[in-house]
C-alpha positions as a Markdown table, in Angstrom:
| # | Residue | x | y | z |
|---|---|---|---|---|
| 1 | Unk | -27.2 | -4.5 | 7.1 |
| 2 | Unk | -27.8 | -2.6 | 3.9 |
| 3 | Unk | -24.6 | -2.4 | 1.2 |
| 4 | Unk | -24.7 | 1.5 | 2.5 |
| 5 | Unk | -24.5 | 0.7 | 6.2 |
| 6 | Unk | -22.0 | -1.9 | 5.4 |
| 7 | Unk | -19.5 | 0.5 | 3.7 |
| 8 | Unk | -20.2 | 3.4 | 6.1 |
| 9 | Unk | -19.0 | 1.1 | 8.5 |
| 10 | Unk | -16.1 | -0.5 | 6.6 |
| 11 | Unk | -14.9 | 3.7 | 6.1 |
| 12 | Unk | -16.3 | 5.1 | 9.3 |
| 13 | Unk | -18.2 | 7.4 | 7.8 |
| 14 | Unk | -17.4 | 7.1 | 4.4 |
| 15 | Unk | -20.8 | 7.4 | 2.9 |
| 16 | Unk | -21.3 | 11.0 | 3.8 |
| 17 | Unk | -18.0 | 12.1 | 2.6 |
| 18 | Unk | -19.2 | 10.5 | -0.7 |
| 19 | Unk | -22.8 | 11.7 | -0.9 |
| 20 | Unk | -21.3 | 15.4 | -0.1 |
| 21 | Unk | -18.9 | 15.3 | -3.0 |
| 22 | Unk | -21.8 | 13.9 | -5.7 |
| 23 | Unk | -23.7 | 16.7 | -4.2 |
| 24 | Unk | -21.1 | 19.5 | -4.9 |
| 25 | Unk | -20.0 | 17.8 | -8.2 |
| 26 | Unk | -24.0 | 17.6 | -9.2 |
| 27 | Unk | -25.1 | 20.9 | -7.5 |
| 28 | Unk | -22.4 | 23.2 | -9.7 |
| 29 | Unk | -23.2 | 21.2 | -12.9 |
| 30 | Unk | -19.8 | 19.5 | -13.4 |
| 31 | Unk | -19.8 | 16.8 | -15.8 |
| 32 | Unk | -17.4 | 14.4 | -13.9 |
| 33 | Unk | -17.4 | 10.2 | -13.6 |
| 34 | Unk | -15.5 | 8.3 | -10.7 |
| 35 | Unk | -12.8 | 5.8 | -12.0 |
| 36 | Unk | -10.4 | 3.0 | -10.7 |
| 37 | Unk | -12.3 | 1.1 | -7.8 |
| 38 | Unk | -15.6 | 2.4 | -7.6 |
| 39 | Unk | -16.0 | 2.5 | -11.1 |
| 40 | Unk | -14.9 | -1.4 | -11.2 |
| 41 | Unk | -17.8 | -2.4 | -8.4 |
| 42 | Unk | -19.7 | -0.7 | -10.3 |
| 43 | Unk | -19.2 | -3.0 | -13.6 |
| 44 | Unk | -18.0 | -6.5 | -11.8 |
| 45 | Unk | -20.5 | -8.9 | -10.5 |
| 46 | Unk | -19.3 | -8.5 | -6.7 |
| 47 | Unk | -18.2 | -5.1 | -4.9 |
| 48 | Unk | -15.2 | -4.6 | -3.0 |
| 49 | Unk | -14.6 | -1.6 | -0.5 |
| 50 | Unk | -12.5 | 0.4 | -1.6 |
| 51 | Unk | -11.0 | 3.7 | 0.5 |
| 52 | Unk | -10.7 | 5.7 | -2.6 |
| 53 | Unk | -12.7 | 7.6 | -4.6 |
| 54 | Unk | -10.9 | 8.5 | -7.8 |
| 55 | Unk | -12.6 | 10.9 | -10.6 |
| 56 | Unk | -12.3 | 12.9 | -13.2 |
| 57 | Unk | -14.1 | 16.4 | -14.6 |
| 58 | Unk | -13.2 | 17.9 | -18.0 |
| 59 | Unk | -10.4 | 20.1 | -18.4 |
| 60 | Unk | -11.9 | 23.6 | -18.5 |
| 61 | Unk | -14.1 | 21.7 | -14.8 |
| 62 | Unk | -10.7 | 21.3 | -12.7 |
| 63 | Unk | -11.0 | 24.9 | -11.1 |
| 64 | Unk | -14.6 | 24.6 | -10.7 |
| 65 | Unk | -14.6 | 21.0 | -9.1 |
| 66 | Unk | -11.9 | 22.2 | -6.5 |
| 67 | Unk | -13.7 | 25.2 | -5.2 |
| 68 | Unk | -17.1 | 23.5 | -5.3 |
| 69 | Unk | -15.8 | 20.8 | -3.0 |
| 70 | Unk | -13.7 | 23.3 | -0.7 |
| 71 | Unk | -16.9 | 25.2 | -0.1 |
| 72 | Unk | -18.5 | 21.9 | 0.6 |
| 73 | Unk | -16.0 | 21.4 | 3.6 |
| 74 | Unk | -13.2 | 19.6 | 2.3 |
| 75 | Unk | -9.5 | 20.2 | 2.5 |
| 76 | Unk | -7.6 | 19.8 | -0.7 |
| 77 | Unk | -3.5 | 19.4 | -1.2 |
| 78 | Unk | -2.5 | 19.4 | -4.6 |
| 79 | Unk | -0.2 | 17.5 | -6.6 |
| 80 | Unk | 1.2 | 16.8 | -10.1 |
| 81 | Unk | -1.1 | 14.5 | -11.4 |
| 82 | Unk | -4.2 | 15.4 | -8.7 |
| 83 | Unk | -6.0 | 17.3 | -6.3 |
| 84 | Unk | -6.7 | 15.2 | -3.2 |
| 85 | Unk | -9.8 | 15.9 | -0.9 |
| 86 | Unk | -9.8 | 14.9 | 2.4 |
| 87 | Unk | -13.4 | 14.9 | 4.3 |
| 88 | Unk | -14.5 | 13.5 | 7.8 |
| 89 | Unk | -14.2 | 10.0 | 7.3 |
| 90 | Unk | -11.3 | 7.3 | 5.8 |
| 91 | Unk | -12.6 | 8.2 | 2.2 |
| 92 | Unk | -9.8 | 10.0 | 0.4 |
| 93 | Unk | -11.5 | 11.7 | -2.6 |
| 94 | Unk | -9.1 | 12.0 | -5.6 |
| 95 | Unk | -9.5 | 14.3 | -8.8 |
| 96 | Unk | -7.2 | 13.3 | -11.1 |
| 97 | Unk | -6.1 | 15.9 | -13.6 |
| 98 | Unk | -3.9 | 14.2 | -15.6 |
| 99 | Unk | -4.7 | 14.3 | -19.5 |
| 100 | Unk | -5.5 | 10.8 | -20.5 |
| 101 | Unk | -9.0 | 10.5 | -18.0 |
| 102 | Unk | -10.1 | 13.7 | -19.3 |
| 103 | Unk | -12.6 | 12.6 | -21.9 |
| 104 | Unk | -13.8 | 9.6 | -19.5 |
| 105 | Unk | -16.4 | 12.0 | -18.0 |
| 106 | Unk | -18.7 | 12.7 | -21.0 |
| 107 | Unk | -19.0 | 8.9 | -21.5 |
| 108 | Unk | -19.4 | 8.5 | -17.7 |
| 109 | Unk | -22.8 | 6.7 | -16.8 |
| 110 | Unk | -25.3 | 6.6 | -13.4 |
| 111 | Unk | -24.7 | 4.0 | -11.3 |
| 112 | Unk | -25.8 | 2.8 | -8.0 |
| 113 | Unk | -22.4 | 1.4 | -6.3 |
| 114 | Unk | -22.4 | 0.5 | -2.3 |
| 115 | Unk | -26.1 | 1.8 | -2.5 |
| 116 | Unk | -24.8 | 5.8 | -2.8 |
| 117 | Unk | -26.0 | 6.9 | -6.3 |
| 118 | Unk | -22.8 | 8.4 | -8.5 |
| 119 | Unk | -21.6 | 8.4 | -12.1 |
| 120 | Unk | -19.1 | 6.1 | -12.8 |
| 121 | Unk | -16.7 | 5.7 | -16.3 |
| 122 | Unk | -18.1 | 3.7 | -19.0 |
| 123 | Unk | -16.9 | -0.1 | -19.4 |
| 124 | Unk | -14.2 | 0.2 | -22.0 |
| 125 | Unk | -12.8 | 3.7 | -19.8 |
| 126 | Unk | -12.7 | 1.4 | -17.1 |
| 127 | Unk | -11.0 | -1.0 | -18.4 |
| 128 | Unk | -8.6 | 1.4 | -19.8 |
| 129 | Unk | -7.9 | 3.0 | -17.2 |
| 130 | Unk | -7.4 | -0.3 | -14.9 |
| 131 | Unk | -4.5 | -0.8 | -17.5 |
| 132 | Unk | -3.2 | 2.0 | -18.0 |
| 133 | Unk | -2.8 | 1.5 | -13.8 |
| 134 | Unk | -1.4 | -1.6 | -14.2 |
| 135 | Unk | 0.9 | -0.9 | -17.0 |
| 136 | Unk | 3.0 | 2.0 | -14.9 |
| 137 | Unk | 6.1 | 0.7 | -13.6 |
| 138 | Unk | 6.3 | 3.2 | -11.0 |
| 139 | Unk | 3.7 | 2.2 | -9.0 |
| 140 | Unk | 4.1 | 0.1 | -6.4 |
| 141 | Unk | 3.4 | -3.5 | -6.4 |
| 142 | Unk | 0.7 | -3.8 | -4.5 |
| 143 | Unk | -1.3 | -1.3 | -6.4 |
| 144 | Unk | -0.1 | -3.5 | -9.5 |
| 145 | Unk | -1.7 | -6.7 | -8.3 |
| 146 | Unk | -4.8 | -5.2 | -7.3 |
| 147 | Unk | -5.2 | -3.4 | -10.7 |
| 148 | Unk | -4.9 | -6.7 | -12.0 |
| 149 | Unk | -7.2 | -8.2 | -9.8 |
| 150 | Unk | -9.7 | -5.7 | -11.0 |
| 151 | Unk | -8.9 | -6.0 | -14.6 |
| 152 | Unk | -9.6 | -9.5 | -14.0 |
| 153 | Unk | -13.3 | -8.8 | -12.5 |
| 154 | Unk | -14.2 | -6.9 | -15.4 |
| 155 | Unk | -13.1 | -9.7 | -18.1 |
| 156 | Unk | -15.0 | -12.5 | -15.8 |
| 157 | Unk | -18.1 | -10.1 | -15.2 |
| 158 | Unk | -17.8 | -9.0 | -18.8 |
| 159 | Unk | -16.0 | -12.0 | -21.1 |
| 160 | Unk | -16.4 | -9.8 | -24.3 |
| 161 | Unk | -13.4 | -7.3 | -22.7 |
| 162 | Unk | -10.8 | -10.2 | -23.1 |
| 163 | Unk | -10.5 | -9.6 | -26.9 |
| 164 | Unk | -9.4 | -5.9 | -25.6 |
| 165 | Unk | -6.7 | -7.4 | -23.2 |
| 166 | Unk | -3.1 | -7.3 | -24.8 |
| 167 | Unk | -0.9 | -10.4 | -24.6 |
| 168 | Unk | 1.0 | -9.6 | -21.8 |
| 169 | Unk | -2.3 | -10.0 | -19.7 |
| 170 | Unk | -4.1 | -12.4 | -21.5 |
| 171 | Unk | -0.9 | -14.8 | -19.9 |
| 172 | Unk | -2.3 | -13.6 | -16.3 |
| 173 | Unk | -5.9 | -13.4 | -16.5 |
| 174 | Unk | -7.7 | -16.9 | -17.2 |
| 175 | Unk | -10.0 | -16.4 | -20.4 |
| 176 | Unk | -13.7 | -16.5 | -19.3 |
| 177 | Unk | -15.6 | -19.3 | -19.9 |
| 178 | Unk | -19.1 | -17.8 | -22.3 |
């Protein structure tokens, strides 16, 4: 079973859904990345499936991003911090349009994750945004610990990213051995 057949199983479908939205993204010209998740597999030495596909265009992009995946079949429901695409499979496809992500895109890179070809967020954007995940006391625990789970793949699959960590996680992630 290849990495693709394995997560179009693990998503029922999921790898369409995916390969439709870098399509759309890459067929209007929208800079964009992915973040969170995919973005970690990308940079950590193992892959996890992940459900979600979170990314991020630039600012004067959002309007542009919505309509190109609407007219590529998706639904959309908006929300404060997102618009949330919904295609055929258990992929939920997430544009975050909250400020902080916004200049991840131009520094976003190609990347071969699961065997679908996408752009993911540099190495230090991951990381940043894996904390600033993990830092907001709003979210629920569970999304917590797996944020630091991830932050935790990056430092072991990339030991020079512990001298980024602040103290508070340096007490919960193990330094890597070099």
């Amino acid at each position: 079973m290849t990495e693709k057949q394995f997560y179009d199983w693990q998503t029922l479908g999921g790898t369409d859904d995916v390969m439709r939205f870098v399509n759309a993204l890459e067929s209007a010209d929208i800079l964009w990345c992915a973040i969170g998740g995919v973005a970690v597999n990308h940079w950590a030495a193992e892959q996890m499936v992940t459900l979600d596909v979170d990314f991020v265009v630039a600012a004067d992009s959002i309007e542009k991003a919505e309509k190109a995946l609407l007219d590529a079949g998706f639904t959309a429901e908006r929300f404060d911090w997102s618009i949330n695409f919904k295609g055929t499979s258990k992929v939920g496809i997430q544009l975050m349009t909250e400020g902080s992500y916004r200049d991840f895109a131009e520094r976003g890179v190609a990347a071969d994750v699961h065997g679908i070809l996408l752009r993911v967020a540099s190495l230090e954007d991951t990381l940043t945004g894996k904390v600033r995940a993990w830092s907001d006391p709003t979210r629920r625990q569970s999304k917590r610990l797996k944020d630091l789970a991830d932050i935790a793949r990056l430092v072991e699959s990339h030991p020079e990213l512990w001298e980024r960590l602040n103290d508070e996680l340096r007490s919960q992630i193990e330094r890597p051995q070099s």
